[in-house]
BAVOZA-921874 format. One record per residue (C-alpha): x, y, z. Coordinates in pm, whole numbers, plus 50000, padded with zeros to 5 digits. Example, Ala and Ser with C-alpha at 12.3 -4.5 7.8 and 13.67 -1.06 7.14 Angstrom:
<sites>
512304955050780
513674989450714
</sites>
This chain:
<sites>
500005000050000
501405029849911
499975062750079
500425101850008
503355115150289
502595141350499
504255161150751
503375149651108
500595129151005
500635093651191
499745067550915
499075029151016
501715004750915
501384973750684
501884938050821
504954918750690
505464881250610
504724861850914
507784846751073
507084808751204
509604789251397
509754756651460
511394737851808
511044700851891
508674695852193
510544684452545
508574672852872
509874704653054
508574734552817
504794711952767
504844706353133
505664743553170
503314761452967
500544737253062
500434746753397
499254781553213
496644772953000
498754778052678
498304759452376
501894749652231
503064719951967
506444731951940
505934757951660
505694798351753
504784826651477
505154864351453
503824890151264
506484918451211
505124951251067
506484962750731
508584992050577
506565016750491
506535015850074
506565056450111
508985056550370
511575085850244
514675076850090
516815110150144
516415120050522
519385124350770
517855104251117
515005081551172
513905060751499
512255025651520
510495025851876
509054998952063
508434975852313
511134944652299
509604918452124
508204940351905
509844934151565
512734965751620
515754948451515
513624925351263
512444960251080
515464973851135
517564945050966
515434948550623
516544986650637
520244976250616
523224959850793
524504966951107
527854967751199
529474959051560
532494975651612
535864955251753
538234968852009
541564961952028
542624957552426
546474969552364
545025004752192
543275034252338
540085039752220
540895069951979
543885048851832
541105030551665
540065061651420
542185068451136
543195104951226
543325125851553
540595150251354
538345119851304
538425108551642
537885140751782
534855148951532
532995112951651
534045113652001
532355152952067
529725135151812
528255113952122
528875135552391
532495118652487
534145146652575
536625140452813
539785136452679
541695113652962
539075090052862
540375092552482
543835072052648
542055047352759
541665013252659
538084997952570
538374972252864
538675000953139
535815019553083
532175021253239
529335006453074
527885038552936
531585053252807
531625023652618
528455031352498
529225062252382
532625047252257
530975020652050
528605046351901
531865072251772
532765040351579
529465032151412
527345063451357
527805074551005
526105077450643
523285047850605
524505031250993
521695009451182
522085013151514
519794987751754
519154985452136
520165019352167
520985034252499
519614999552632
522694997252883
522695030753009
520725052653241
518285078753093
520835110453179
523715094552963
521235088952709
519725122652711
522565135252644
524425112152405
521425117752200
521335157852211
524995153452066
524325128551843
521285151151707
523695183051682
526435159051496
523635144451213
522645179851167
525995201851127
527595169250910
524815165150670
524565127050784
522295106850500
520175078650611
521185067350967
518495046851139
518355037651543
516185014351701
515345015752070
512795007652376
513485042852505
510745071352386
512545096552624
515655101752366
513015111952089
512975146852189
516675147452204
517095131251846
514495150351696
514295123051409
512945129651097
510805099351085
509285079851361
508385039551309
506045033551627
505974993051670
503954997451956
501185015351790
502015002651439
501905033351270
504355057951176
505515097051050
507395120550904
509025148351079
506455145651388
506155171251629
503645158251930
506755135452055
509855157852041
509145188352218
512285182752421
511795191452844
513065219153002
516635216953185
517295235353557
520805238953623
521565259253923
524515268354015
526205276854390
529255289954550
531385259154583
534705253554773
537475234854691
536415204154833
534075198654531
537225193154291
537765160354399
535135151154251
535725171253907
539395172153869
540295135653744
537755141353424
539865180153364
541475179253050
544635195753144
545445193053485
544145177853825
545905210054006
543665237654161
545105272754255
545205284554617
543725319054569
540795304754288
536985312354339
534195284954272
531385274754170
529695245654099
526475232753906
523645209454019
520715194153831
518205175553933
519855172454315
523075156054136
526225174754095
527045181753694
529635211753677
532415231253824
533955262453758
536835280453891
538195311953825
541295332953936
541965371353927
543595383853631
546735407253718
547495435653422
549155463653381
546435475253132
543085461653270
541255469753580
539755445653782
540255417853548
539265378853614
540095343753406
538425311153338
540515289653567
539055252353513
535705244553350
534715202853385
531405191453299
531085153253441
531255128753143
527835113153207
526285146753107
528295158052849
526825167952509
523965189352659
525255222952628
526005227053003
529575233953003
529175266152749
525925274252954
527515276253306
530815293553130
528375321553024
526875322853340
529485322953536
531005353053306
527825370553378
528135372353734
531635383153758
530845411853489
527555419053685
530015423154030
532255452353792
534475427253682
535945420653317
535915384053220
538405366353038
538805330552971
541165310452725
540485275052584
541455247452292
538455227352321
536935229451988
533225229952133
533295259052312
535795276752087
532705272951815
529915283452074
532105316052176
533035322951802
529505322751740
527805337152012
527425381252071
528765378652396
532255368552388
534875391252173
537985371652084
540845391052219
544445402451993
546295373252139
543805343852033
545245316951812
548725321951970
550465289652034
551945287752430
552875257352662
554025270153022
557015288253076
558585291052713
557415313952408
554695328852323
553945331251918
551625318851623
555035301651496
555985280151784
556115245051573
557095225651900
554145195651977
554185205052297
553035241152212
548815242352236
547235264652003
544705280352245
541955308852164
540955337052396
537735357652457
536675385752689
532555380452754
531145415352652
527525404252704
524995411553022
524755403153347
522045372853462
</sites>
């Protein structure tokens, strides 16, 4: 059956083939399922819904949802093959990508974005980093993904999925399809089909499902007490300085963020104060809180008389600043330093980080 497509219009689904399987009787299932009532000669039969004939060809992200059992990774094994990725215990997990760019690119892709955990081997990580981790390796033009975020809880895959959504988006990804028991990462996907198995029906870029909930992040005075918690997932350094302020983010009644920042001694600016150390804990990565509580964080100190500064290489928040009309990029962004040696866009040592630097202009919160 073939059926005119419209744009958030739920549309019933077509029954496949039935699927029969046959199993040779034993005393222990027939004495089993008798005690039940049930009817059973050793042969079983399901009834998987079909593709949709209409279903579009040229789309960047669609979902299969449903109950298990009901026909996910059968519907989703007629869209295409899946691959399983293979992990190589004596390698990190970014020495399985073919360049540092690529690995980069797939790990901020699914919300992996703390780089100690880019050293480590498969083997060593928790069940949802290697979720994440076995997602950087399959996502990609036409890849099937099934029982996702199965093995994690909903917070990882809230936001694995907000970055995975952002990824498909800015890369022009083609024809990626995920199956999954889990309607709360619809909103965060923002699909542009939906295949319902629970309902069997489906739609095109619906909108009843993905209005995505709001997120409260409030943020306190901390102390330094807090970094032990934060410092081992800091990109750069576990160390904390002495004379630092800071602050630190809660959501939900668990702790997400920290911030710290230090006064910024110079000859030519009054009252001046720098980003110190920003961590966002991995399991909620990918959600836009780390550029969130850096801009709020600016705010207050501007909003106390200060001017706020802050430096950083990470690529996400480089783009969010670079983008955003609160944060001016300063004359010495770009310049290549590492800690006591020189300063200069033509430092070629690999030990000299290419770092970019902003003063937030905007208003106060």
């Amino acid at each position: 059956m073939s059926t005119l497509l419209f744009e958030d219009t739920w549309l019933p689904l077509d029954d496949d083939d039935a699927i029969r399987v046959e199993v040779a009787p034993d005393s222990v299932t027939l004495g089993l399922v008798s005690e039940f009532d049930y009817e059973w000669a050793g042969s079983s039969e399901f009834v998987p819904a079909d593709v949709p004939d209409n279903l579009p060809t040229d789309f960047g992200l669609g979902v299969i949802v449903g109950a298990s059992g009901s026909g996910k990774s059968t519907m989703l094994r007629a869209l295409g093959p899946q691959t399983s990725p293979g992990w190589n215990p004596a390698l990190s997990i970014a020495g399985h990508f073919a360049s540092a760019t690529e690995a980069r690119e797939r790990f901020l892709a699914v919300g992996l974005n703390s780089v100690p955990l880019w050293t480590k081997p498969y083997g060593v990580l928790s069940t949802g980093e290697k979720f994440r981790a076995d997602l950087a390796r399959i996502i990609g033009h036409g890849a099937m993904v099934d029982e996702y975020t199965s093995v994690v809880d909903r917070t990882v895959a809230e936001s694995a999925s907000n970055a995975l959504a952002r990824w498909v988006n800015e890369r022009g990804i083609r024809g990626m399809v995920i199956a999954t028991c889990h309607r709360d990462v619809l909103p965060w996907l923002q699909p542009d089909w939906i295949i319902d198995l629970d309902t069997r029906s489906w739609a095109y870029r619906p909108r009843e499902c993905l209005q995505r909930p709001e997120r409260v992040v409030e943020v306190y005075a901390g102390s330094r007490a807090a970094w032990d918690v934060f410092g081992r997932h800091h990109y750069l350094s576990a160390d904390l300085h002495q004379a630092c302020r800071t602050f630190v983010a809660v959501m939900n009644g668990r702790l997400v963020g920290f911030v710290a920042t230090l006064a910024f001694p110079n000859g030519f600016i009054r009252n001046g104060w720098r980003a110190h150390r920003t961590v966002v804990l991995p399991d909620f990565q990918g959600m836009g809180i780390g550029t969130g509580l850096s801009d709020f964080v600016a705010a207050l100190h501007v909003s106390e008389g200060k001017r706020y500064f802050s430096r950083t290489a990470h690529p996400r928040v480089v783009a969010h600043r670079g983008a955003s009309a609160e944060w001016r990029e300063t004359a010495h962004s770009g310049e290549r330093r590492r800690s006591g040696g020189y300063r200069g866009k033509r430092w070629d040592s690999p030990t000299a980080r290419a770092g970019y630097s902003h003063e937030f202009t905007g208003g106060t919160r």
